[in-house]
C-alpha positions in Angstrom: 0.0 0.0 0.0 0.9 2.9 -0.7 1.9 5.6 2.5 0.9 9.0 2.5 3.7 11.2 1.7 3.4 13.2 4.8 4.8 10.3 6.7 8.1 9.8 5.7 8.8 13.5 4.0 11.9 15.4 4.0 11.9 18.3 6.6 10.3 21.5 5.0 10.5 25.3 6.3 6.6 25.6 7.0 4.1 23.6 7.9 0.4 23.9 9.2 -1.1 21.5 12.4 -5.3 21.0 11.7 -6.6 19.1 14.8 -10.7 18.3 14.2 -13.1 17.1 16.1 -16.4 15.3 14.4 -20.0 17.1 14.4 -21.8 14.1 15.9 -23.9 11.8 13.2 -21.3 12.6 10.2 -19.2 9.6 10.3 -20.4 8.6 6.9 -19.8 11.9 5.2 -16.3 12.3 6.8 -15.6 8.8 5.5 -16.4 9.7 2.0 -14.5 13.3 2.2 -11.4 11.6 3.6 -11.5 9.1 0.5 -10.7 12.4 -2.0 -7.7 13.4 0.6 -4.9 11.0 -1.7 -6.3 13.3 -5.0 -5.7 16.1 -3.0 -2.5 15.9 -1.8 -1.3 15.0 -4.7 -3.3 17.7 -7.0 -1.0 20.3 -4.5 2.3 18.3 -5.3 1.7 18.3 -8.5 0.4 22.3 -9.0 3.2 24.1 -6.8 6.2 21.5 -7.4 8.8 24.1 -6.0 6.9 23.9 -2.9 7.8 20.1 -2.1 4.4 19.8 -0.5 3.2 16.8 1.4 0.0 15.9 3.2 -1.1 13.5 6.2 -4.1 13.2 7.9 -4.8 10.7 11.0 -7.4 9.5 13.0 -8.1 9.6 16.7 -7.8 6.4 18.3 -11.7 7.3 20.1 -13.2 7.8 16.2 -12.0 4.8 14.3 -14.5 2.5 15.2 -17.1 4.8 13.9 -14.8 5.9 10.7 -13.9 2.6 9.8 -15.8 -0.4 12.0 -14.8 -2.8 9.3 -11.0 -3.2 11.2 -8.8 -1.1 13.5 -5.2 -1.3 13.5 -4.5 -4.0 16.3 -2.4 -1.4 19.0 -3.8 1.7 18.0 -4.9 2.9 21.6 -5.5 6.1 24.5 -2.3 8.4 24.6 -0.1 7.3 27.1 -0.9 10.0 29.6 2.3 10.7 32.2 2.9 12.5 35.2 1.5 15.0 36.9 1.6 18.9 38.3 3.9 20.8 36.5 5.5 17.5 35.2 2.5 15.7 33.4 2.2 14.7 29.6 -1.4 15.1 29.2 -4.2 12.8 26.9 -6.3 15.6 25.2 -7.6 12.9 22.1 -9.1 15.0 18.8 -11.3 13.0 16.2 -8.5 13.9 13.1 -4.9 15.4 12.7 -3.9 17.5 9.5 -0.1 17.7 9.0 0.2 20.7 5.9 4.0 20.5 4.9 5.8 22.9 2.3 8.6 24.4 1.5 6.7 27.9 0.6 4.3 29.2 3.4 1.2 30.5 0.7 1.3 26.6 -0.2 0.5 25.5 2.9 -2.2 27.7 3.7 -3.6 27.2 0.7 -3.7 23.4 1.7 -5.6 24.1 5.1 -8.4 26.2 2.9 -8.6 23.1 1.0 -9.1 20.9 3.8 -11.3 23.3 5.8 -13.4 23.5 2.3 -13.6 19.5 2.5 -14.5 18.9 5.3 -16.8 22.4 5.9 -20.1 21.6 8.2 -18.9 18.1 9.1 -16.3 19.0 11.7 -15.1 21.5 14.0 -11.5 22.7 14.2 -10.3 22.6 17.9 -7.1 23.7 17.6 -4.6 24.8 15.3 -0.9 25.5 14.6 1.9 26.9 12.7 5.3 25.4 12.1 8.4 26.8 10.6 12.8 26.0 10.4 14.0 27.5 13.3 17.5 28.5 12.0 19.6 24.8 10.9 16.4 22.6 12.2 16.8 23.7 15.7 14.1 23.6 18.8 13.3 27.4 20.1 16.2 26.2 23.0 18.6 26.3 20.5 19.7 22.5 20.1 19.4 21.0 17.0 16.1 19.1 17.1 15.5 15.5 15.5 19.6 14.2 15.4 18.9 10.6 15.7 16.1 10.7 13.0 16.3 7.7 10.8 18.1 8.6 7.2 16.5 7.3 3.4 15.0 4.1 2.9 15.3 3.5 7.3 12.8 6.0 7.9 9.7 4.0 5.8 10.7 0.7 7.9 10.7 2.9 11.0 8.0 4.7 10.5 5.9 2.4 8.5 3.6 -0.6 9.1 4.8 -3.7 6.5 2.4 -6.1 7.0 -1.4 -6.5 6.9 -4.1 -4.4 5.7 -2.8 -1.5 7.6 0.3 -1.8 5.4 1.5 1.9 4.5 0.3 2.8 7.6 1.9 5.0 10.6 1.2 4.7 14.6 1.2 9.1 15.1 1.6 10.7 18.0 1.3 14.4 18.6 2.0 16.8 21.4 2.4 20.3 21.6 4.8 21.6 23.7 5.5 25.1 25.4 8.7 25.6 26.3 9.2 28.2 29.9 11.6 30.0 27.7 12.5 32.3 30.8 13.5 29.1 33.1 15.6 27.7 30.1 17.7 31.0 29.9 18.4 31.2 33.1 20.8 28.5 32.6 24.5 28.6 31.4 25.1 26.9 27.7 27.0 24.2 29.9 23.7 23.4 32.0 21.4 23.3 28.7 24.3 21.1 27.2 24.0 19.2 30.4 20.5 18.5 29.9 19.9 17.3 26.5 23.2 15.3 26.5 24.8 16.8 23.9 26.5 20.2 22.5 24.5 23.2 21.7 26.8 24.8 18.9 28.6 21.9 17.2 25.5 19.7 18.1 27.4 16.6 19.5 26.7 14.2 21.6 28.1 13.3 24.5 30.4 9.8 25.2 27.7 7.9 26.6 29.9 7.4 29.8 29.7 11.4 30.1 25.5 11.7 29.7 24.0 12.7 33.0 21.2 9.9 33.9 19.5 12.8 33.5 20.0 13.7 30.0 17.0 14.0 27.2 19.3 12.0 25.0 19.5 9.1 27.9 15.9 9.0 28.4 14.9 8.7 24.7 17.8 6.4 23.4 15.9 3.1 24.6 16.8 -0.6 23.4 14.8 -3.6 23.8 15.9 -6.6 25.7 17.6 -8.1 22.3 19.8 -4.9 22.3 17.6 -2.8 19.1 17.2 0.9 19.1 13.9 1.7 19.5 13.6 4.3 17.2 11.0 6.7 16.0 10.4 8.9 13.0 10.3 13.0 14.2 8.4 14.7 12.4 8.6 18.0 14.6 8.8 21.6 13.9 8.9 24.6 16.5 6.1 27.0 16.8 6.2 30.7 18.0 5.0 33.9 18.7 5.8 37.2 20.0 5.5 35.9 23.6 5.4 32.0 23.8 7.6 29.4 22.0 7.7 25.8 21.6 7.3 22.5 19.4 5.1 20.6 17.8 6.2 17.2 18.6 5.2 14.7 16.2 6.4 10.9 16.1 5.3 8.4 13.7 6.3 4.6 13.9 5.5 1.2 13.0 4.5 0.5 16.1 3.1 2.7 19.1 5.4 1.1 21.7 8.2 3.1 21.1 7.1 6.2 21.9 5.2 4.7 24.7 8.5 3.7 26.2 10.2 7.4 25.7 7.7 9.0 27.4 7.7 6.8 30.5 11.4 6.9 30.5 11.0 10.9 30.4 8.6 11.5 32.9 9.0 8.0 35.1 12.6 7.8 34.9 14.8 4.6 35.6 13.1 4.0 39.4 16.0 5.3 40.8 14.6 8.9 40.1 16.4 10.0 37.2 13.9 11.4 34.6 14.4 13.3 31.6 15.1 17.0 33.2 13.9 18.8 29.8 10.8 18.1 31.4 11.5 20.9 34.1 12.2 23.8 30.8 9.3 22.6 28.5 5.5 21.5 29.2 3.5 19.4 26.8 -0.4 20.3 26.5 -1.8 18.3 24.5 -1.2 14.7 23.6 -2.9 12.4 21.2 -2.5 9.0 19.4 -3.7 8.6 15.9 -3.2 6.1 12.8 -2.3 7.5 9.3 -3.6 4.7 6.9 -2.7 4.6 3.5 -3.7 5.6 0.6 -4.9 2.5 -0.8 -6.9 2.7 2.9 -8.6 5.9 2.0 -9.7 5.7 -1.0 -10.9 2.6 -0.4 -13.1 3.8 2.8 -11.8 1.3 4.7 -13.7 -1.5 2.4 -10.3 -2.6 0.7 
């Protein structure tokens, strides 16, 4: 099956973050609107071709039953909610995720007036975002953002169900995150370094012998008990304004349980009571799990 492109792309300078929620009773018209979303993105590709454009859209984990109650993708479940206080990952689930990716910003927003046109008296927009390059693909704290991303054909079999009729599809996770800027600045290059495990100019990582138990780079550099990365696909960008900063975090994977097993090493640490201490400099709030299916998935309405 064929993947949406949006899964896998090549980082872009803008992008635009469409989170709906369904008007109750119009499962069967959303159905039919989201089988004309493969046409779409590629009608965008193929009119703006300098603008590298690519399109995802995934559904909520609490709406696929009534999308699609022919199958469900066997682990798509709840986000994995962590924490609490002022260290908590939230669960705040939405009905469907837009990811709107190009390399010219008029593109983009000319893709969310397409899908708001689609999908116009069927849903209603809950939130929304705007992404852009920060500098060389850097967070708003200054570290390059997604290092250990997986590199050509390694990011489809990381980020991409093989098998099954959900072949082509991606496990997504979302959270947007808002960084307390002022807190982070307080602290000397060394201390930021010290935190993410890793320089902040020259972007390298520490010796892993050197990586406070601490560090965001220890916490989220898991294996499983035969010694395999678990790895992820990023798919974030940062997100600002005059007064607030932060990222949209977006993971996609073949499977859920690797991000599952990041976040409870961030925020639950190694039981000694090392957790990730990014988590004290930037808040998540939202979180939500969704599937991308293919296209073949789509267009099919799930009947395929």
């Amino acid at each position: 099956m064929t993947a949406q492109a949006g899964i896998c792309a090549e980082p872009n300078l803008h992008a635009h973050y469409l989170f709906f929620n369904m008007l109750p009773g119009r499962h069967t018209e959303v159905r039919h609107k989201l089988g004309a979303v493969p046409a779409l993105w590629r009608q965008l590709a193929a009119d703006y071709p300098d603008a590298a454009f690519s399109g995802l859209v995934a559904i909520g984990h609490d709406c696929w039953d009534e999308l699609y109650p022919q199958a469900r993708p066997s682990e798509l479940s709840a986000f994995p909610a962590q924490g609490a206080g002022e260290r908590a990952a939230p669960a705040t689930p939405f009905d469907l995720f837009f990811q709107l990716r190009a390399d010219r910003l008029d593109v983009a927003y000319i893709a969310v007036q397409k899908v708001m046109a689609l999908l116009a008296g069927l849903v209603t927009l809950q939130d929304e975002r705007q992404g852009f390059r920060y500098l060389d693909c850097r967070d708003m704290t200054g570290f390059v953002d997604g290092t250990e991303n997986p590199e050509g054909a390694h990011r489809a079999e990381v980020a991409l169900v093989a098998e099954g009729p959900f072949a082509g599809g991606s496990y997504v996770h979302v959270q947007r995150y808002h960084h307390r800027m002022a807190r982070w600045q307080q602290l000397t290059v060394k201390e930021q370094e010290n935190v993410y495990g890793r320089t902040k100019a020259d972007n390298i990582e520490y010796a892993s012998a050197d990586k406070p138990l601490t560090a965001h780079t220890k916490r989220t550099s898991l294996k499983d008990a035969a010694g395999n990365s678990l790895e992820i696909l990023r798919q974030s960008m940062p997100w600002g304004s005059a007064t607030e900063q932060g990222l949209m975090f977006i993971s996609c994977c073949h499977t859920p349980r690797h991000f599952t097993r990041m976040l409870e090493s961030m925020y639950q640490g190694d039981g000694a009571g090392h957790f990730d201490h990014l988590t004290l400099y930037t808040r998540p709030e939202t979180g939500a799990a969704f599937f991308a299916p293919s296209e073949g998935w789509l267009l099919s309405q799930g009947e395929a």
